[in-house]
ZAKETOR-732352 format. One record per residue (C-alpha): z, x, y; residue in three letters. Coordinates in steps of 0.5 Angstrom, whole numbers, plus 500, padded with zeros to 3 digits. Layout:
residues N
ZXYALA ...
This chain:
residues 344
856663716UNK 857666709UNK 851670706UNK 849670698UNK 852677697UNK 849676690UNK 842675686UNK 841673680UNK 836669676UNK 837663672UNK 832663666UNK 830656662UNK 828661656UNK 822656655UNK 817658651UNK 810655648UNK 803658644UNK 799655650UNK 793660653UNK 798665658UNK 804664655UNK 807671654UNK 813668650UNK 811664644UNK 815662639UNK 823660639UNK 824669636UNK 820671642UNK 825668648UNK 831669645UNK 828676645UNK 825677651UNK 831673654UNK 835680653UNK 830685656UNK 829680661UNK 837680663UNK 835689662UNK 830687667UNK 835685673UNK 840691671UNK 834696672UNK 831692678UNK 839691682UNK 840684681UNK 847682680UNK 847676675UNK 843674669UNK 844666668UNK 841661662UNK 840654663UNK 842651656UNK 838645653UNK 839641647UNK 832638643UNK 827642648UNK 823649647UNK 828652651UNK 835657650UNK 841652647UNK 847656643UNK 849660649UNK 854665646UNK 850669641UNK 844670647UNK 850671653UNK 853676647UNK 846679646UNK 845680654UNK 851683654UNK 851688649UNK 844690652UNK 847691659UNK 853694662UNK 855691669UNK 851684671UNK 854678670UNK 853674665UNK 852666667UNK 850659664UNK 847654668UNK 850649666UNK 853647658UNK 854640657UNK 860639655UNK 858632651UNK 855637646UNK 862641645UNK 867641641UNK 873644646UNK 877648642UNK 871651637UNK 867653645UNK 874656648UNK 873661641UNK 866662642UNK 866663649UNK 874668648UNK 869672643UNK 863673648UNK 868675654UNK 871681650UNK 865683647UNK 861683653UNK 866686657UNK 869679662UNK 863679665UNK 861671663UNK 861666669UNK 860659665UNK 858653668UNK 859646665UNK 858639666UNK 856632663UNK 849634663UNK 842631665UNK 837628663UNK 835629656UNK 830628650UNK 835625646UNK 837617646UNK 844619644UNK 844626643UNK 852627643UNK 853623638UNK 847626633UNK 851632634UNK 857628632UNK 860626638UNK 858619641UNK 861617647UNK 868613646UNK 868606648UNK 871606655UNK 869612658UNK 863613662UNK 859620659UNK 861624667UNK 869623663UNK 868624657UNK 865630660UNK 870632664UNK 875631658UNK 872636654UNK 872641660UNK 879640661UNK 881641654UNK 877648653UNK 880650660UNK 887649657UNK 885653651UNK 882659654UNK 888660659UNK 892661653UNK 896654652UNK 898652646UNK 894646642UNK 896645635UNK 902643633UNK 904649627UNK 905648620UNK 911651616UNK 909657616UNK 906659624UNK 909666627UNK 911662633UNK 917660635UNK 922654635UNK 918648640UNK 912653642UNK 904651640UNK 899654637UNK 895658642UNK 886658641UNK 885665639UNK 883670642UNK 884670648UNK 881673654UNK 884674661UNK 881671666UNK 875667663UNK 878661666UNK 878664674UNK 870665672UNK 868657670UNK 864653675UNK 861646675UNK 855643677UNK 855638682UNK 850633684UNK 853630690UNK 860631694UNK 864627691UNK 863631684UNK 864637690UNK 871636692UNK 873633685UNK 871641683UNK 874644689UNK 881640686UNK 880642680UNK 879649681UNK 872651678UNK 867655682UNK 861651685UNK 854650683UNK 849646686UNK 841646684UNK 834644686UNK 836637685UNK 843634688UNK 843626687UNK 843624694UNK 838622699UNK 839621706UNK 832623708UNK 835630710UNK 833637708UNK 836639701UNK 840644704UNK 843641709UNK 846636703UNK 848642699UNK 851645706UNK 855639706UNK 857639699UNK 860646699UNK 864645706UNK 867639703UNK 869643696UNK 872649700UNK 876644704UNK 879641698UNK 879648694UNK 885649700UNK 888643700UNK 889644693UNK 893651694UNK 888655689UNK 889662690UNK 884666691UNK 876665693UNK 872660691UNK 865661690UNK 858657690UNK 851659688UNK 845655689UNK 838656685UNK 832656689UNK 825657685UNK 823662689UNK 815667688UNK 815673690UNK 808676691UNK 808684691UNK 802685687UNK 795683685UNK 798679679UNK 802675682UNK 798674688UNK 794670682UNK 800667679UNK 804664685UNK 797664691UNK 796656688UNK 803655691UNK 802658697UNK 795655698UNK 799648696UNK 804650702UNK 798652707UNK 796643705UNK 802641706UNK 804639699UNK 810643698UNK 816640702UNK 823638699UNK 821630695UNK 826625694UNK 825621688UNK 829618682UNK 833621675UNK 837619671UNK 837612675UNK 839616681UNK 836617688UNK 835625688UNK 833630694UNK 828636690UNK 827642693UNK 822645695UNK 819653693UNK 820658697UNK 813663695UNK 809669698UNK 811676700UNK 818679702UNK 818678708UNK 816671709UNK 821670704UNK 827672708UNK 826669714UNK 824663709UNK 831664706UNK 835666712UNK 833660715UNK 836656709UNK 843653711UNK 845652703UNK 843659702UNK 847663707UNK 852658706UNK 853661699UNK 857667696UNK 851668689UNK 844665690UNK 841664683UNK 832665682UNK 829660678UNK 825664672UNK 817665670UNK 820667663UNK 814665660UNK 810670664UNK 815675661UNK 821680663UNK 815686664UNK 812681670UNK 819679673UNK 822685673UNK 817687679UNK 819680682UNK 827682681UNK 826689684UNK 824684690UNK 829680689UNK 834685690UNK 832687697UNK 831680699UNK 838680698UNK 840686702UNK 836683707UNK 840677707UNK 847681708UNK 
């Protein structure tokens, strides 16, 4: 069995003027984003991970954000969880991403997908791109993935003008490129045929709260399944070098006074019997949601240790408070981070 060698937090940006919010308006996470990303450097988390979502009060153009949080910082990794690729354009995002990449140092880790439930009837389509007929949204996804792939590993796209700089029969690369960016793109998968399709493919593998399936096991146990299956098709496929596979977990940390008052409900809701993974339906599918992992550390590694999905991955990812601000989760990482240690 394996072990999360990393930690990171995974961060919705969320942000509202309700009573208790410390991050109020779309100016106040965008910032508060950044020191969040400082926060888990200082605190000796490994990662500092954004959540993209379209027509919500949450983070949605990635790059700028990915840029900010690196230029603040100088050794984390920088992930998103995940892109819908439906919204993009694959040659504009391969430059965007290229240029984030230089800039922060070949830090980024992009997860991609088709997306998930959504505010938006169509929402691709008001952004200018509907959905062509014929195709099912997980292919028009994977369509876009496949392009942006191409271009950022430096394979020529455009066919060149008159006056292009190339020679005879070679096509027009995207610029810039960045080595190595197409070894560091994941795909969030939700069950395991989407898994062993991303081990063929060669994207690493990220597996959420939620997987669409439901067999009345514990969530872990499916996402266990799920990455076994990926790592088996990664070989079969011939790829070089090692896959890796994150999972998130929500996961509450009670060190002090203050988050005993914040996270103490969760616990009280556990010592009731109400916090357990649920099965129930999303975007017309049966789902498994898991369930929060809160109290002090030490329950927490034993919690943790215990949870196959967990000890089967290389990177665990911490879903985020944000609106509680990176002042407070800066404790909750310096708990994180030894959680980690103990897990290793």
């Amino acid at each position: 069995m394996s072990h999360p060698r990393r930690i990171g937090f995974l961060s919705f940006g969320w942000y509202s003027s309700a009573p208790g919010s410390k991050v109020r308006s779309a100016a106040e996470t965008l910032l508060d984003t950044v020191r969040l990303a400082e926060a888990a450097e200082d605190a000796g988390m490994d990662g500092a991970w954004i959540r993209v979502h379209h027509w919500e009060q949450n983070l949605t153009s990635p790059f700028p954000i990915l840029t900010a949080m690196g230029r603040a910082t100088s050794a984390i990794e920088l992930g998103t969880g995940v892109i819908n690729m439906r919204y993009e354009n694959p040659l504009y995002m391969a430059e965007m991403a290229a240029t984030s990449d230089l800039l922060v140092g070949g830090r980024l880790q992009l997860g991609v997908s088709r997306g998930s439930p959504e505010m938006a009837l169509d929402g691709p389509g008001d952004f200018g791109y509907p959905l062509p007929d014929g195709l099912l949204p997980v292919e028009d996804a994977a369509a876009r993935i496949a392009l942006f792939r191409r271009a950022i590993s430096g394979e020529g796209i455009a066919e060149p003008g008159a006056h292009a700089h190339v020679l005879p029969g070679q096509l027009l690369p995207i610029q810039p490129q960045s080595p190595g960016l197409n070894g560091r793109i994941w795909y969030g998968a939700g069950n395991t045929e989407s898994a062993i399709r991303v081990g063929e493919l060669g994207m690493h593998l990220m597996s959420s709260t939620l997987v669409l399936e439901a067999t009345g096991e514990p969530l872990d146990v499916l996402q266990s399944r799920q990455i076994e299956a990926f790592r088996a098709s990664w070989t079969s496929a011939g790829h070089e070098g090692e896959p890796r596979v994150s999972v998130s977990r929500s996961v509450m940390p009670i060190v002090d006074d203050l988050s005993r008052l914040y996270f103490g409900p969760y616990l009280e809701k556990e010592r009731m019997g109400g916090n357990r993974d649920q099965i129930g339906e999303i975007d017309n599918a049966v789902g498994t949601f898991g369930k929060t992992y809160v109290g002090e550390p030490d329950k927490l590694i034993e919690e943790l240790r215990a949870d196959s999905a967990v000890m089967s991955s290389d990177t665990l990812l911490v879903t985020v408070p944000s609106q509680l601000g990176a002042d407070f989760n800066h404790g909750s990482f310096q708990a994180l981070a030894a959680i980690r240690d103990a897990l290793n």
